[in-house]
N, C-alpha and C positions, 0 to 999 in steps of 0.2 A: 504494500500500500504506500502509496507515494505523498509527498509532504502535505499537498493538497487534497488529495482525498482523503485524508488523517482528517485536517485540520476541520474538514467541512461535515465529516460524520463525528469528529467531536464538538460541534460547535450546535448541531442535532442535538447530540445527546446531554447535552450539558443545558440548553436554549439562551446559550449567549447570543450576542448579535455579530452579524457576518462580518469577519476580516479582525473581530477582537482576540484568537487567540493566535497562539503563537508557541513552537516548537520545545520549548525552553519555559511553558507555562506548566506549574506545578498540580497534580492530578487535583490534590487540596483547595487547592486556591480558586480552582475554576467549577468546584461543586458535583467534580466526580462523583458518584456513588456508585454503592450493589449494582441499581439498575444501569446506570451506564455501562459497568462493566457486563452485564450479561448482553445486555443490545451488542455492546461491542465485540464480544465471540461470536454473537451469532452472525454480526455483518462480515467480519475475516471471515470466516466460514465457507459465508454467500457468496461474497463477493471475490476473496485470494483463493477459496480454497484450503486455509491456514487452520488447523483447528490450534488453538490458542489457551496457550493453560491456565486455569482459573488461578491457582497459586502463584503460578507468575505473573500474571497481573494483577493480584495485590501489590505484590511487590515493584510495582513501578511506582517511581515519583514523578517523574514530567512524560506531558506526551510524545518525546523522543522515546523514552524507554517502553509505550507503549507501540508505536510505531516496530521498532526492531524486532518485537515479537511475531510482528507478519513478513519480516522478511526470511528468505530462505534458508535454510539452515548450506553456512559453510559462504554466505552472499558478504 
């Protein structure tokens, strides 16, 4: 999943306003929750193909390190 299609399905799941976040914004700060995180499996999913592991994304803090979990293993 690519910078922009990140930012614009976290920017859904979160209902901030278009073009407010940004790579380097903290899962906290922008009102992450549960629900985001499960929307957000199931879109990798749909969408990469990636199934996405629930414990590892708790373990994210910003959505760069949400992002890396859709990219390729070994990318």
């Amino acid at each position: 999943m690519n910078d922009t299609d990140l930012l614009t399905l976290a920017t859904d799941l979160v209902d901030a306003e278009p073009g407010a976040l940004s790579m380097t914004d903290r899962l906290a700060d922008i009102g992450w929750d549960s629900l985001s995180s499960a929307m957000f499996i199931a879109e990798a999913d749909s969408v990469c193909g990636v199934i996405v592991d629930a414990a590892a994304l708790g373990r994210c803090v910003t959505l760069a390190d949400v992002q890396a979990l859709t990219s390729p293993v070994g990318a």
